[in-house]
C-alpha positions as CSV (number, residue, x, y, z in Angstrom):
1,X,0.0,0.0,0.0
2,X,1.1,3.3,-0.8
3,X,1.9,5.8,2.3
4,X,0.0,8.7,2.5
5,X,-1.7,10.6,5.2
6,X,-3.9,8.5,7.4
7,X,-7.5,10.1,8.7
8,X,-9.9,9.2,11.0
9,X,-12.8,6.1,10.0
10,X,-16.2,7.6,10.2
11,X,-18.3,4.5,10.5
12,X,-22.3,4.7,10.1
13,X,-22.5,4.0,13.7
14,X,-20.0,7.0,13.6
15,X,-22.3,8.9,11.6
16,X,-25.8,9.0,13.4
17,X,-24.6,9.5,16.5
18,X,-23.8,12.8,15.2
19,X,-26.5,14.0,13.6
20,X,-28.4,16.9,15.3
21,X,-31.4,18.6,15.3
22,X,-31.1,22.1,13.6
23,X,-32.9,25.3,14.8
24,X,-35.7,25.1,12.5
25,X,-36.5,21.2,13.0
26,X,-34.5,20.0,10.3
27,X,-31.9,16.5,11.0
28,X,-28.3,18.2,10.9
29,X,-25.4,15.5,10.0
30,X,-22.0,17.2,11.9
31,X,-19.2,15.6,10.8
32,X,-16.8,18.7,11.2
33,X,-13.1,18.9,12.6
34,X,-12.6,15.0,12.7
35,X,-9.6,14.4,11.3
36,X,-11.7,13.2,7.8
37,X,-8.7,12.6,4.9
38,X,-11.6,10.9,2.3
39,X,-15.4,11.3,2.0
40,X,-17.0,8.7,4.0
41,X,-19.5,6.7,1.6
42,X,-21.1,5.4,4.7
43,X,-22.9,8.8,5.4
44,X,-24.8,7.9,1.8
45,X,-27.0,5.4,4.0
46,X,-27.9,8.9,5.6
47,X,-28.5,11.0,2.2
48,X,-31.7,12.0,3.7
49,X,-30.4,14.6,6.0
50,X,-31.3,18.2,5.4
51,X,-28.1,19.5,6.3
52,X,-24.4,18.1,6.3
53,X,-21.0,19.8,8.1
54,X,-17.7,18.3,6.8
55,X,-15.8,21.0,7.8
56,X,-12.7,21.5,9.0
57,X,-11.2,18.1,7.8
58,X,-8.6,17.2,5.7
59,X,-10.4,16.4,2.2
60,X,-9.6,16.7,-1.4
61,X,-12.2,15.4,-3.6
62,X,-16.2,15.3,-3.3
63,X,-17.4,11.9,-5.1
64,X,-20.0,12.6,-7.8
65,X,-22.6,10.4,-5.5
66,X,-22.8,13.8,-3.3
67,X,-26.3,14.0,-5.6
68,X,-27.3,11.6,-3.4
69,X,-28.5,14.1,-0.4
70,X,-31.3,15.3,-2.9
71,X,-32.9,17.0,0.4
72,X,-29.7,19.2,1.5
73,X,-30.2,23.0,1.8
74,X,-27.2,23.4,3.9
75,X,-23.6,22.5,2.7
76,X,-20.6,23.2,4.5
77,X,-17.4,22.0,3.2
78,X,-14.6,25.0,4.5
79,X,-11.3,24.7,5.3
80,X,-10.2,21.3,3.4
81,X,-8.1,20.4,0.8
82,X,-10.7,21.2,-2.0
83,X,-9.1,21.4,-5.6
84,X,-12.5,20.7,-7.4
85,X,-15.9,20.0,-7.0
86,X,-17.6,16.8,-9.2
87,X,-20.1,18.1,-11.6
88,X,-23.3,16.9,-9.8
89,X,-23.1,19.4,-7.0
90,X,-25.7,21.2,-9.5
91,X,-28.1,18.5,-8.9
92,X,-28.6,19.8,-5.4
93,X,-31.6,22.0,-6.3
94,X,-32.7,22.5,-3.0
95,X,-29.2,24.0,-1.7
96,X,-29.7,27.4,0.1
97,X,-26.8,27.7,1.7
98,X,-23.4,26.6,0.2
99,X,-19.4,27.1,2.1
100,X,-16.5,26.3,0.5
101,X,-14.2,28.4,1.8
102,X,-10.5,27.8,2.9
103,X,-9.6,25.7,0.7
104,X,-7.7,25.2,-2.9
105,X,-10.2,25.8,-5.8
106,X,-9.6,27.6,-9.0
107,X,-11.2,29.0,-11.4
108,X,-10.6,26.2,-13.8
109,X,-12.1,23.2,-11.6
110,X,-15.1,25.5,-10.6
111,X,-17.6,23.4,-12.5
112,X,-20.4,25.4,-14.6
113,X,-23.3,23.3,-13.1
114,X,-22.9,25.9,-10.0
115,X,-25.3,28.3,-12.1
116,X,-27.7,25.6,-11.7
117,X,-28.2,26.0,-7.7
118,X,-31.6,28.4,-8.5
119,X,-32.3,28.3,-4.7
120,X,-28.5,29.1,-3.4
121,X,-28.7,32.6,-0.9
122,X,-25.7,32.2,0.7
123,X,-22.3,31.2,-1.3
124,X,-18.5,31.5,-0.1
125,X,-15.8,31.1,-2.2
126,X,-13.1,33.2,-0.3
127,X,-9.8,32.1,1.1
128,X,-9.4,30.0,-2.3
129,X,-7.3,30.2,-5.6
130,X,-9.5,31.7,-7.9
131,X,-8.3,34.9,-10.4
132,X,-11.7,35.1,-12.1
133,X,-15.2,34.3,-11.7
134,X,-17.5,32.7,-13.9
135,X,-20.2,35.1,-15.7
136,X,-22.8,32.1,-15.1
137,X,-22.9,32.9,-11.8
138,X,-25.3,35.6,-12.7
139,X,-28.2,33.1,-13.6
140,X,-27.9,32.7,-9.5
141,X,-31.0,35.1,-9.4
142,X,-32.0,34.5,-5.4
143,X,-28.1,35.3,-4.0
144,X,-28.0,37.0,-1.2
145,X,-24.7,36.9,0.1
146,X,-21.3,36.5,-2.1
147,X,-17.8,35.3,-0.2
148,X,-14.9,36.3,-2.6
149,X,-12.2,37.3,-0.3
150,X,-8.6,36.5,-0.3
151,X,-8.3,35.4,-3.8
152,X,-6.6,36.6,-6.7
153,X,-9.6,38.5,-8.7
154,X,-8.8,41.1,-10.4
155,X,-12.3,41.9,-11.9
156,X,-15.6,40.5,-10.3
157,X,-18.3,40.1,-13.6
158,X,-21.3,42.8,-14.2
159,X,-23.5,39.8,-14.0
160,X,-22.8,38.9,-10.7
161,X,-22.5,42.6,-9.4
162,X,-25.8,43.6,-10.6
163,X,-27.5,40.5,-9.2
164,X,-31.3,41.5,-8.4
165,X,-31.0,40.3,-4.5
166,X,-27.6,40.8,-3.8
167,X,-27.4,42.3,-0.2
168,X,-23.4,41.5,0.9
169,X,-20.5,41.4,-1.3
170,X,-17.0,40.8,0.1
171,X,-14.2,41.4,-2.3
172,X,-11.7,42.1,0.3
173,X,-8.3,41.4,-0.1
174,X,-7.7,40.9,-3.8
175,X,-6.2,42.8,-6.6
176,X,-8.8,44.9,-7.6
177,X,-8.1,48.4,-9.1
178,X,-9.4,51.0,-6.4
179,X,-11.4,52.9,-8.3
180,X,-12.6,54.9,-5.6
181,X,-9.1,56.2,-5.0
182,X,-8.9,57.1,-8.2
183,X,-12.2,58.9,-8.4
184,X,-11.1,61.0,-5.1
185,X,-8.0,61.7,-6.7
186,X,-9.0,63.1,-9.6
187,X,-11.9,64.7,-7.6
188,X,-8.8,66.7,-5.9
189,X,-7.3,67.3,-8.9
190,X,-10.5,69.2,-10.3
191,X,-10.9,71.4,-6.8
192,X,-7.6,72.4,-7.4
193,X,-7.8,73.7,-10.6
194,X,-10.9,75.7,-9.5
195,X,-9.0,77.3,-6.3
196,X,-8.5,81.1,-6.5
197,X,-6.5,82.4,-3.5
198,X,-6.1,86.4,-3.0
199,X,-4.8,88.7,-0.5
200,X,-7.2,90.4,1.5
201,X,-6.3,94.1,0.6
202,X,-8.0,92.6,-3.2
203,X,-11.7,92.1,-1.4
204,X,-14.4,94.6,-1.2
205,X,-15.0,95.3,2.0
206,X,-18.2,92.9,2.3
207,X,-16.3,90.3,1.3
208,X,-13.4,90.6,3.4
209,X,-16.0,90.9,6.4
210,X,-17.9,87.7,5.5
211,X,-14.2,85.8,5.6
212,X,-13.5,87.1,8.7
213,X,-16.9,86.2,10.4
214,X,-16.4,82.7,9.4
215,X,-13.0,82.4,10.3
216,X,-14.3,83.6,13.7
217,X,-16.6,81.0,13.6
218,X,-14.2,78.3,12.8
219,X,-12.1,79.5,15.9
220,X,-15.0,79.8,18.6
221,X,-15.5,76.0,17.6
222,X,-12.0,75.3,18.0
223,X,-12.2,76.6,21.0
224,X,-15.3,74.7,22.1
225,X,-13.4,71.3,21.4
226,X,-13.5,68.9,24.6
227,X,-9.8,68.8,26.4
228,X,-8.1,65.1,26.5
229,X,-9.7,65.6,29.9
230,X,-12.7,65.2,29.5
231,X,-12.6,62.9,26.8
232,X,-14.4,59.7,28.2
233,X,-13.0,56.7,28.9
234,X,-13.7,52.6,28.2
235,X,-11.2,50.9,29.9
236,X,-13.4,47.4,29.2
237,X,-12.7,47.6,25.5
238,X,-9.2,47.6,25.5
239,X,-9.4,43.7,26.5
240,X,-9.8,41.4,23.3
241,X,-12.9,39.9,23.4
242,X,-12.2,36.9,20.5
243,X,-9.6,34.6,19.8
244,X,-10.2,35.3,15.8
245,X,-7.2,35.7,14.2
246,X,-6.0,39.0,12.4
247,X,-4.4,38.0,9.7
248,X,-6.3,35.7,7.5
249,X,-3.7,34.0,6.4
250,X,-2.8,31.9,9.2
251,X,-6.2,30.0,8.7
252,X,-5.1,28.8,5.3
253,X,-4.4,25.2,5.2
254,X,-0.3,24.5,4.1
């Protein structure tokens, strides 16, 4: 046998002891942070789960048979070893809520049946490999929510920008031009060419006494500021209240 990385055994006995009961009623299967190196075919005895957690694990390939859970709306699948997805994840038309983030997709092994998931709201791709996405992803008309951070995008499609229910889309952390640097830089630009500056022996007299009433204005509310004094203080906050890390990319897997 060849020698490679050896993960945990989920047995079915394994398996539905750890299913759970969701908020809303629905039969959760929570096979996260276990240790899993290969997708345990055992769990297809259980494909009639509503929602299924195999996060957290050490896995890098979804078998095609994941079409199986025809009655999944919840699908959570971050922080593997992820380098593609099998083609029948489209099948899943009742997915509302898809995460696979952390892991090692690209653009390339992104398969086009994703456009097929009419029901998806919720979709994270971040913490991935991808440098484009797919324009298809605009036929995702109900998508709420869009995770694209900490990738390598360098444009995110109209299609997908402009979706009709969009709510939340996070781009951080890619190369994107900044256009709205640019636009306040030019903005400056403009101002400055429209700036006239005279000395005040140049201004009718109404016009020098209108500068100098709101310069006095400006300097009563200067002088109105609060000292450091009385400034009040939170000495609560300064404690760290999470253990989340800073810099996202200590949670990528090596």
């Amino acid at each position: 046998k060849a020698k490679g990385q050896k993960g945990k055994k989920i047995t079915l006995k394994t398996a539905k002891n750890s299913i759970r009961i969701a908020f809303d009623g629905g039969r959760r299967l929570d096979l996260s942070n276990m240790g899993i190196t290969t997708f345990p075919n055992c769990i297809l005895k259980l494909a009639d789960v509503d929602e299924l957690d195999l996060s957290r694990n050490m896995l890098k390939k979804i078998p095609s048979s994941i079409q199986k859970f025809e009655k999944l709306r919840w699908l959570d699948l971050h922080s593997n070893q992820l380098e593609e997805l099998p083609n029948t994840i489209g099948t899943l038309q009742n997915l509302f809520y898809l995460n696979i983030c952390n892991n090692k997709l690209t653009t390339k092994n992104l398969p086009e049946e994703l456009n097929l998931l009419k029901n998806l709201h919720i979709l994270n791709l971040g913490l991935n490999c991808l440098d484009s996405i797919p324009t298809s992803l605009g036929a995702l008309k109900e998508l709420r929510e869009i995770g694209l951070f900490d990738n390598a995008l360098t444009t995110i499609p109209n299609s997908v920008k402009k979706l009709p229910n969009l709510k939340k889309l996070n781009t951080k952390r890619n190369p994107l031009p900044d256009s709205t640097k640019q636009e306040e830089h030019a903005d400056s630009i403009k101002r400055i060419e429209t700036l006239y500056l005279v000395q005040e022996k140049d201004l009718c007299c109404s016009c020098l006494k209108m500068c100098q009433d709101e310069r006095d204005k400006l300097n009563k509310l200067k002088n109105m500021a609060p000292s450091p004094s009385k400034k009040p203080s939170f000495p609560l906050l300064l404690t760290p209240n999470s253990s989340a890390k800073d810099n996202q990319e200590e949670w990528r897997l090596r």
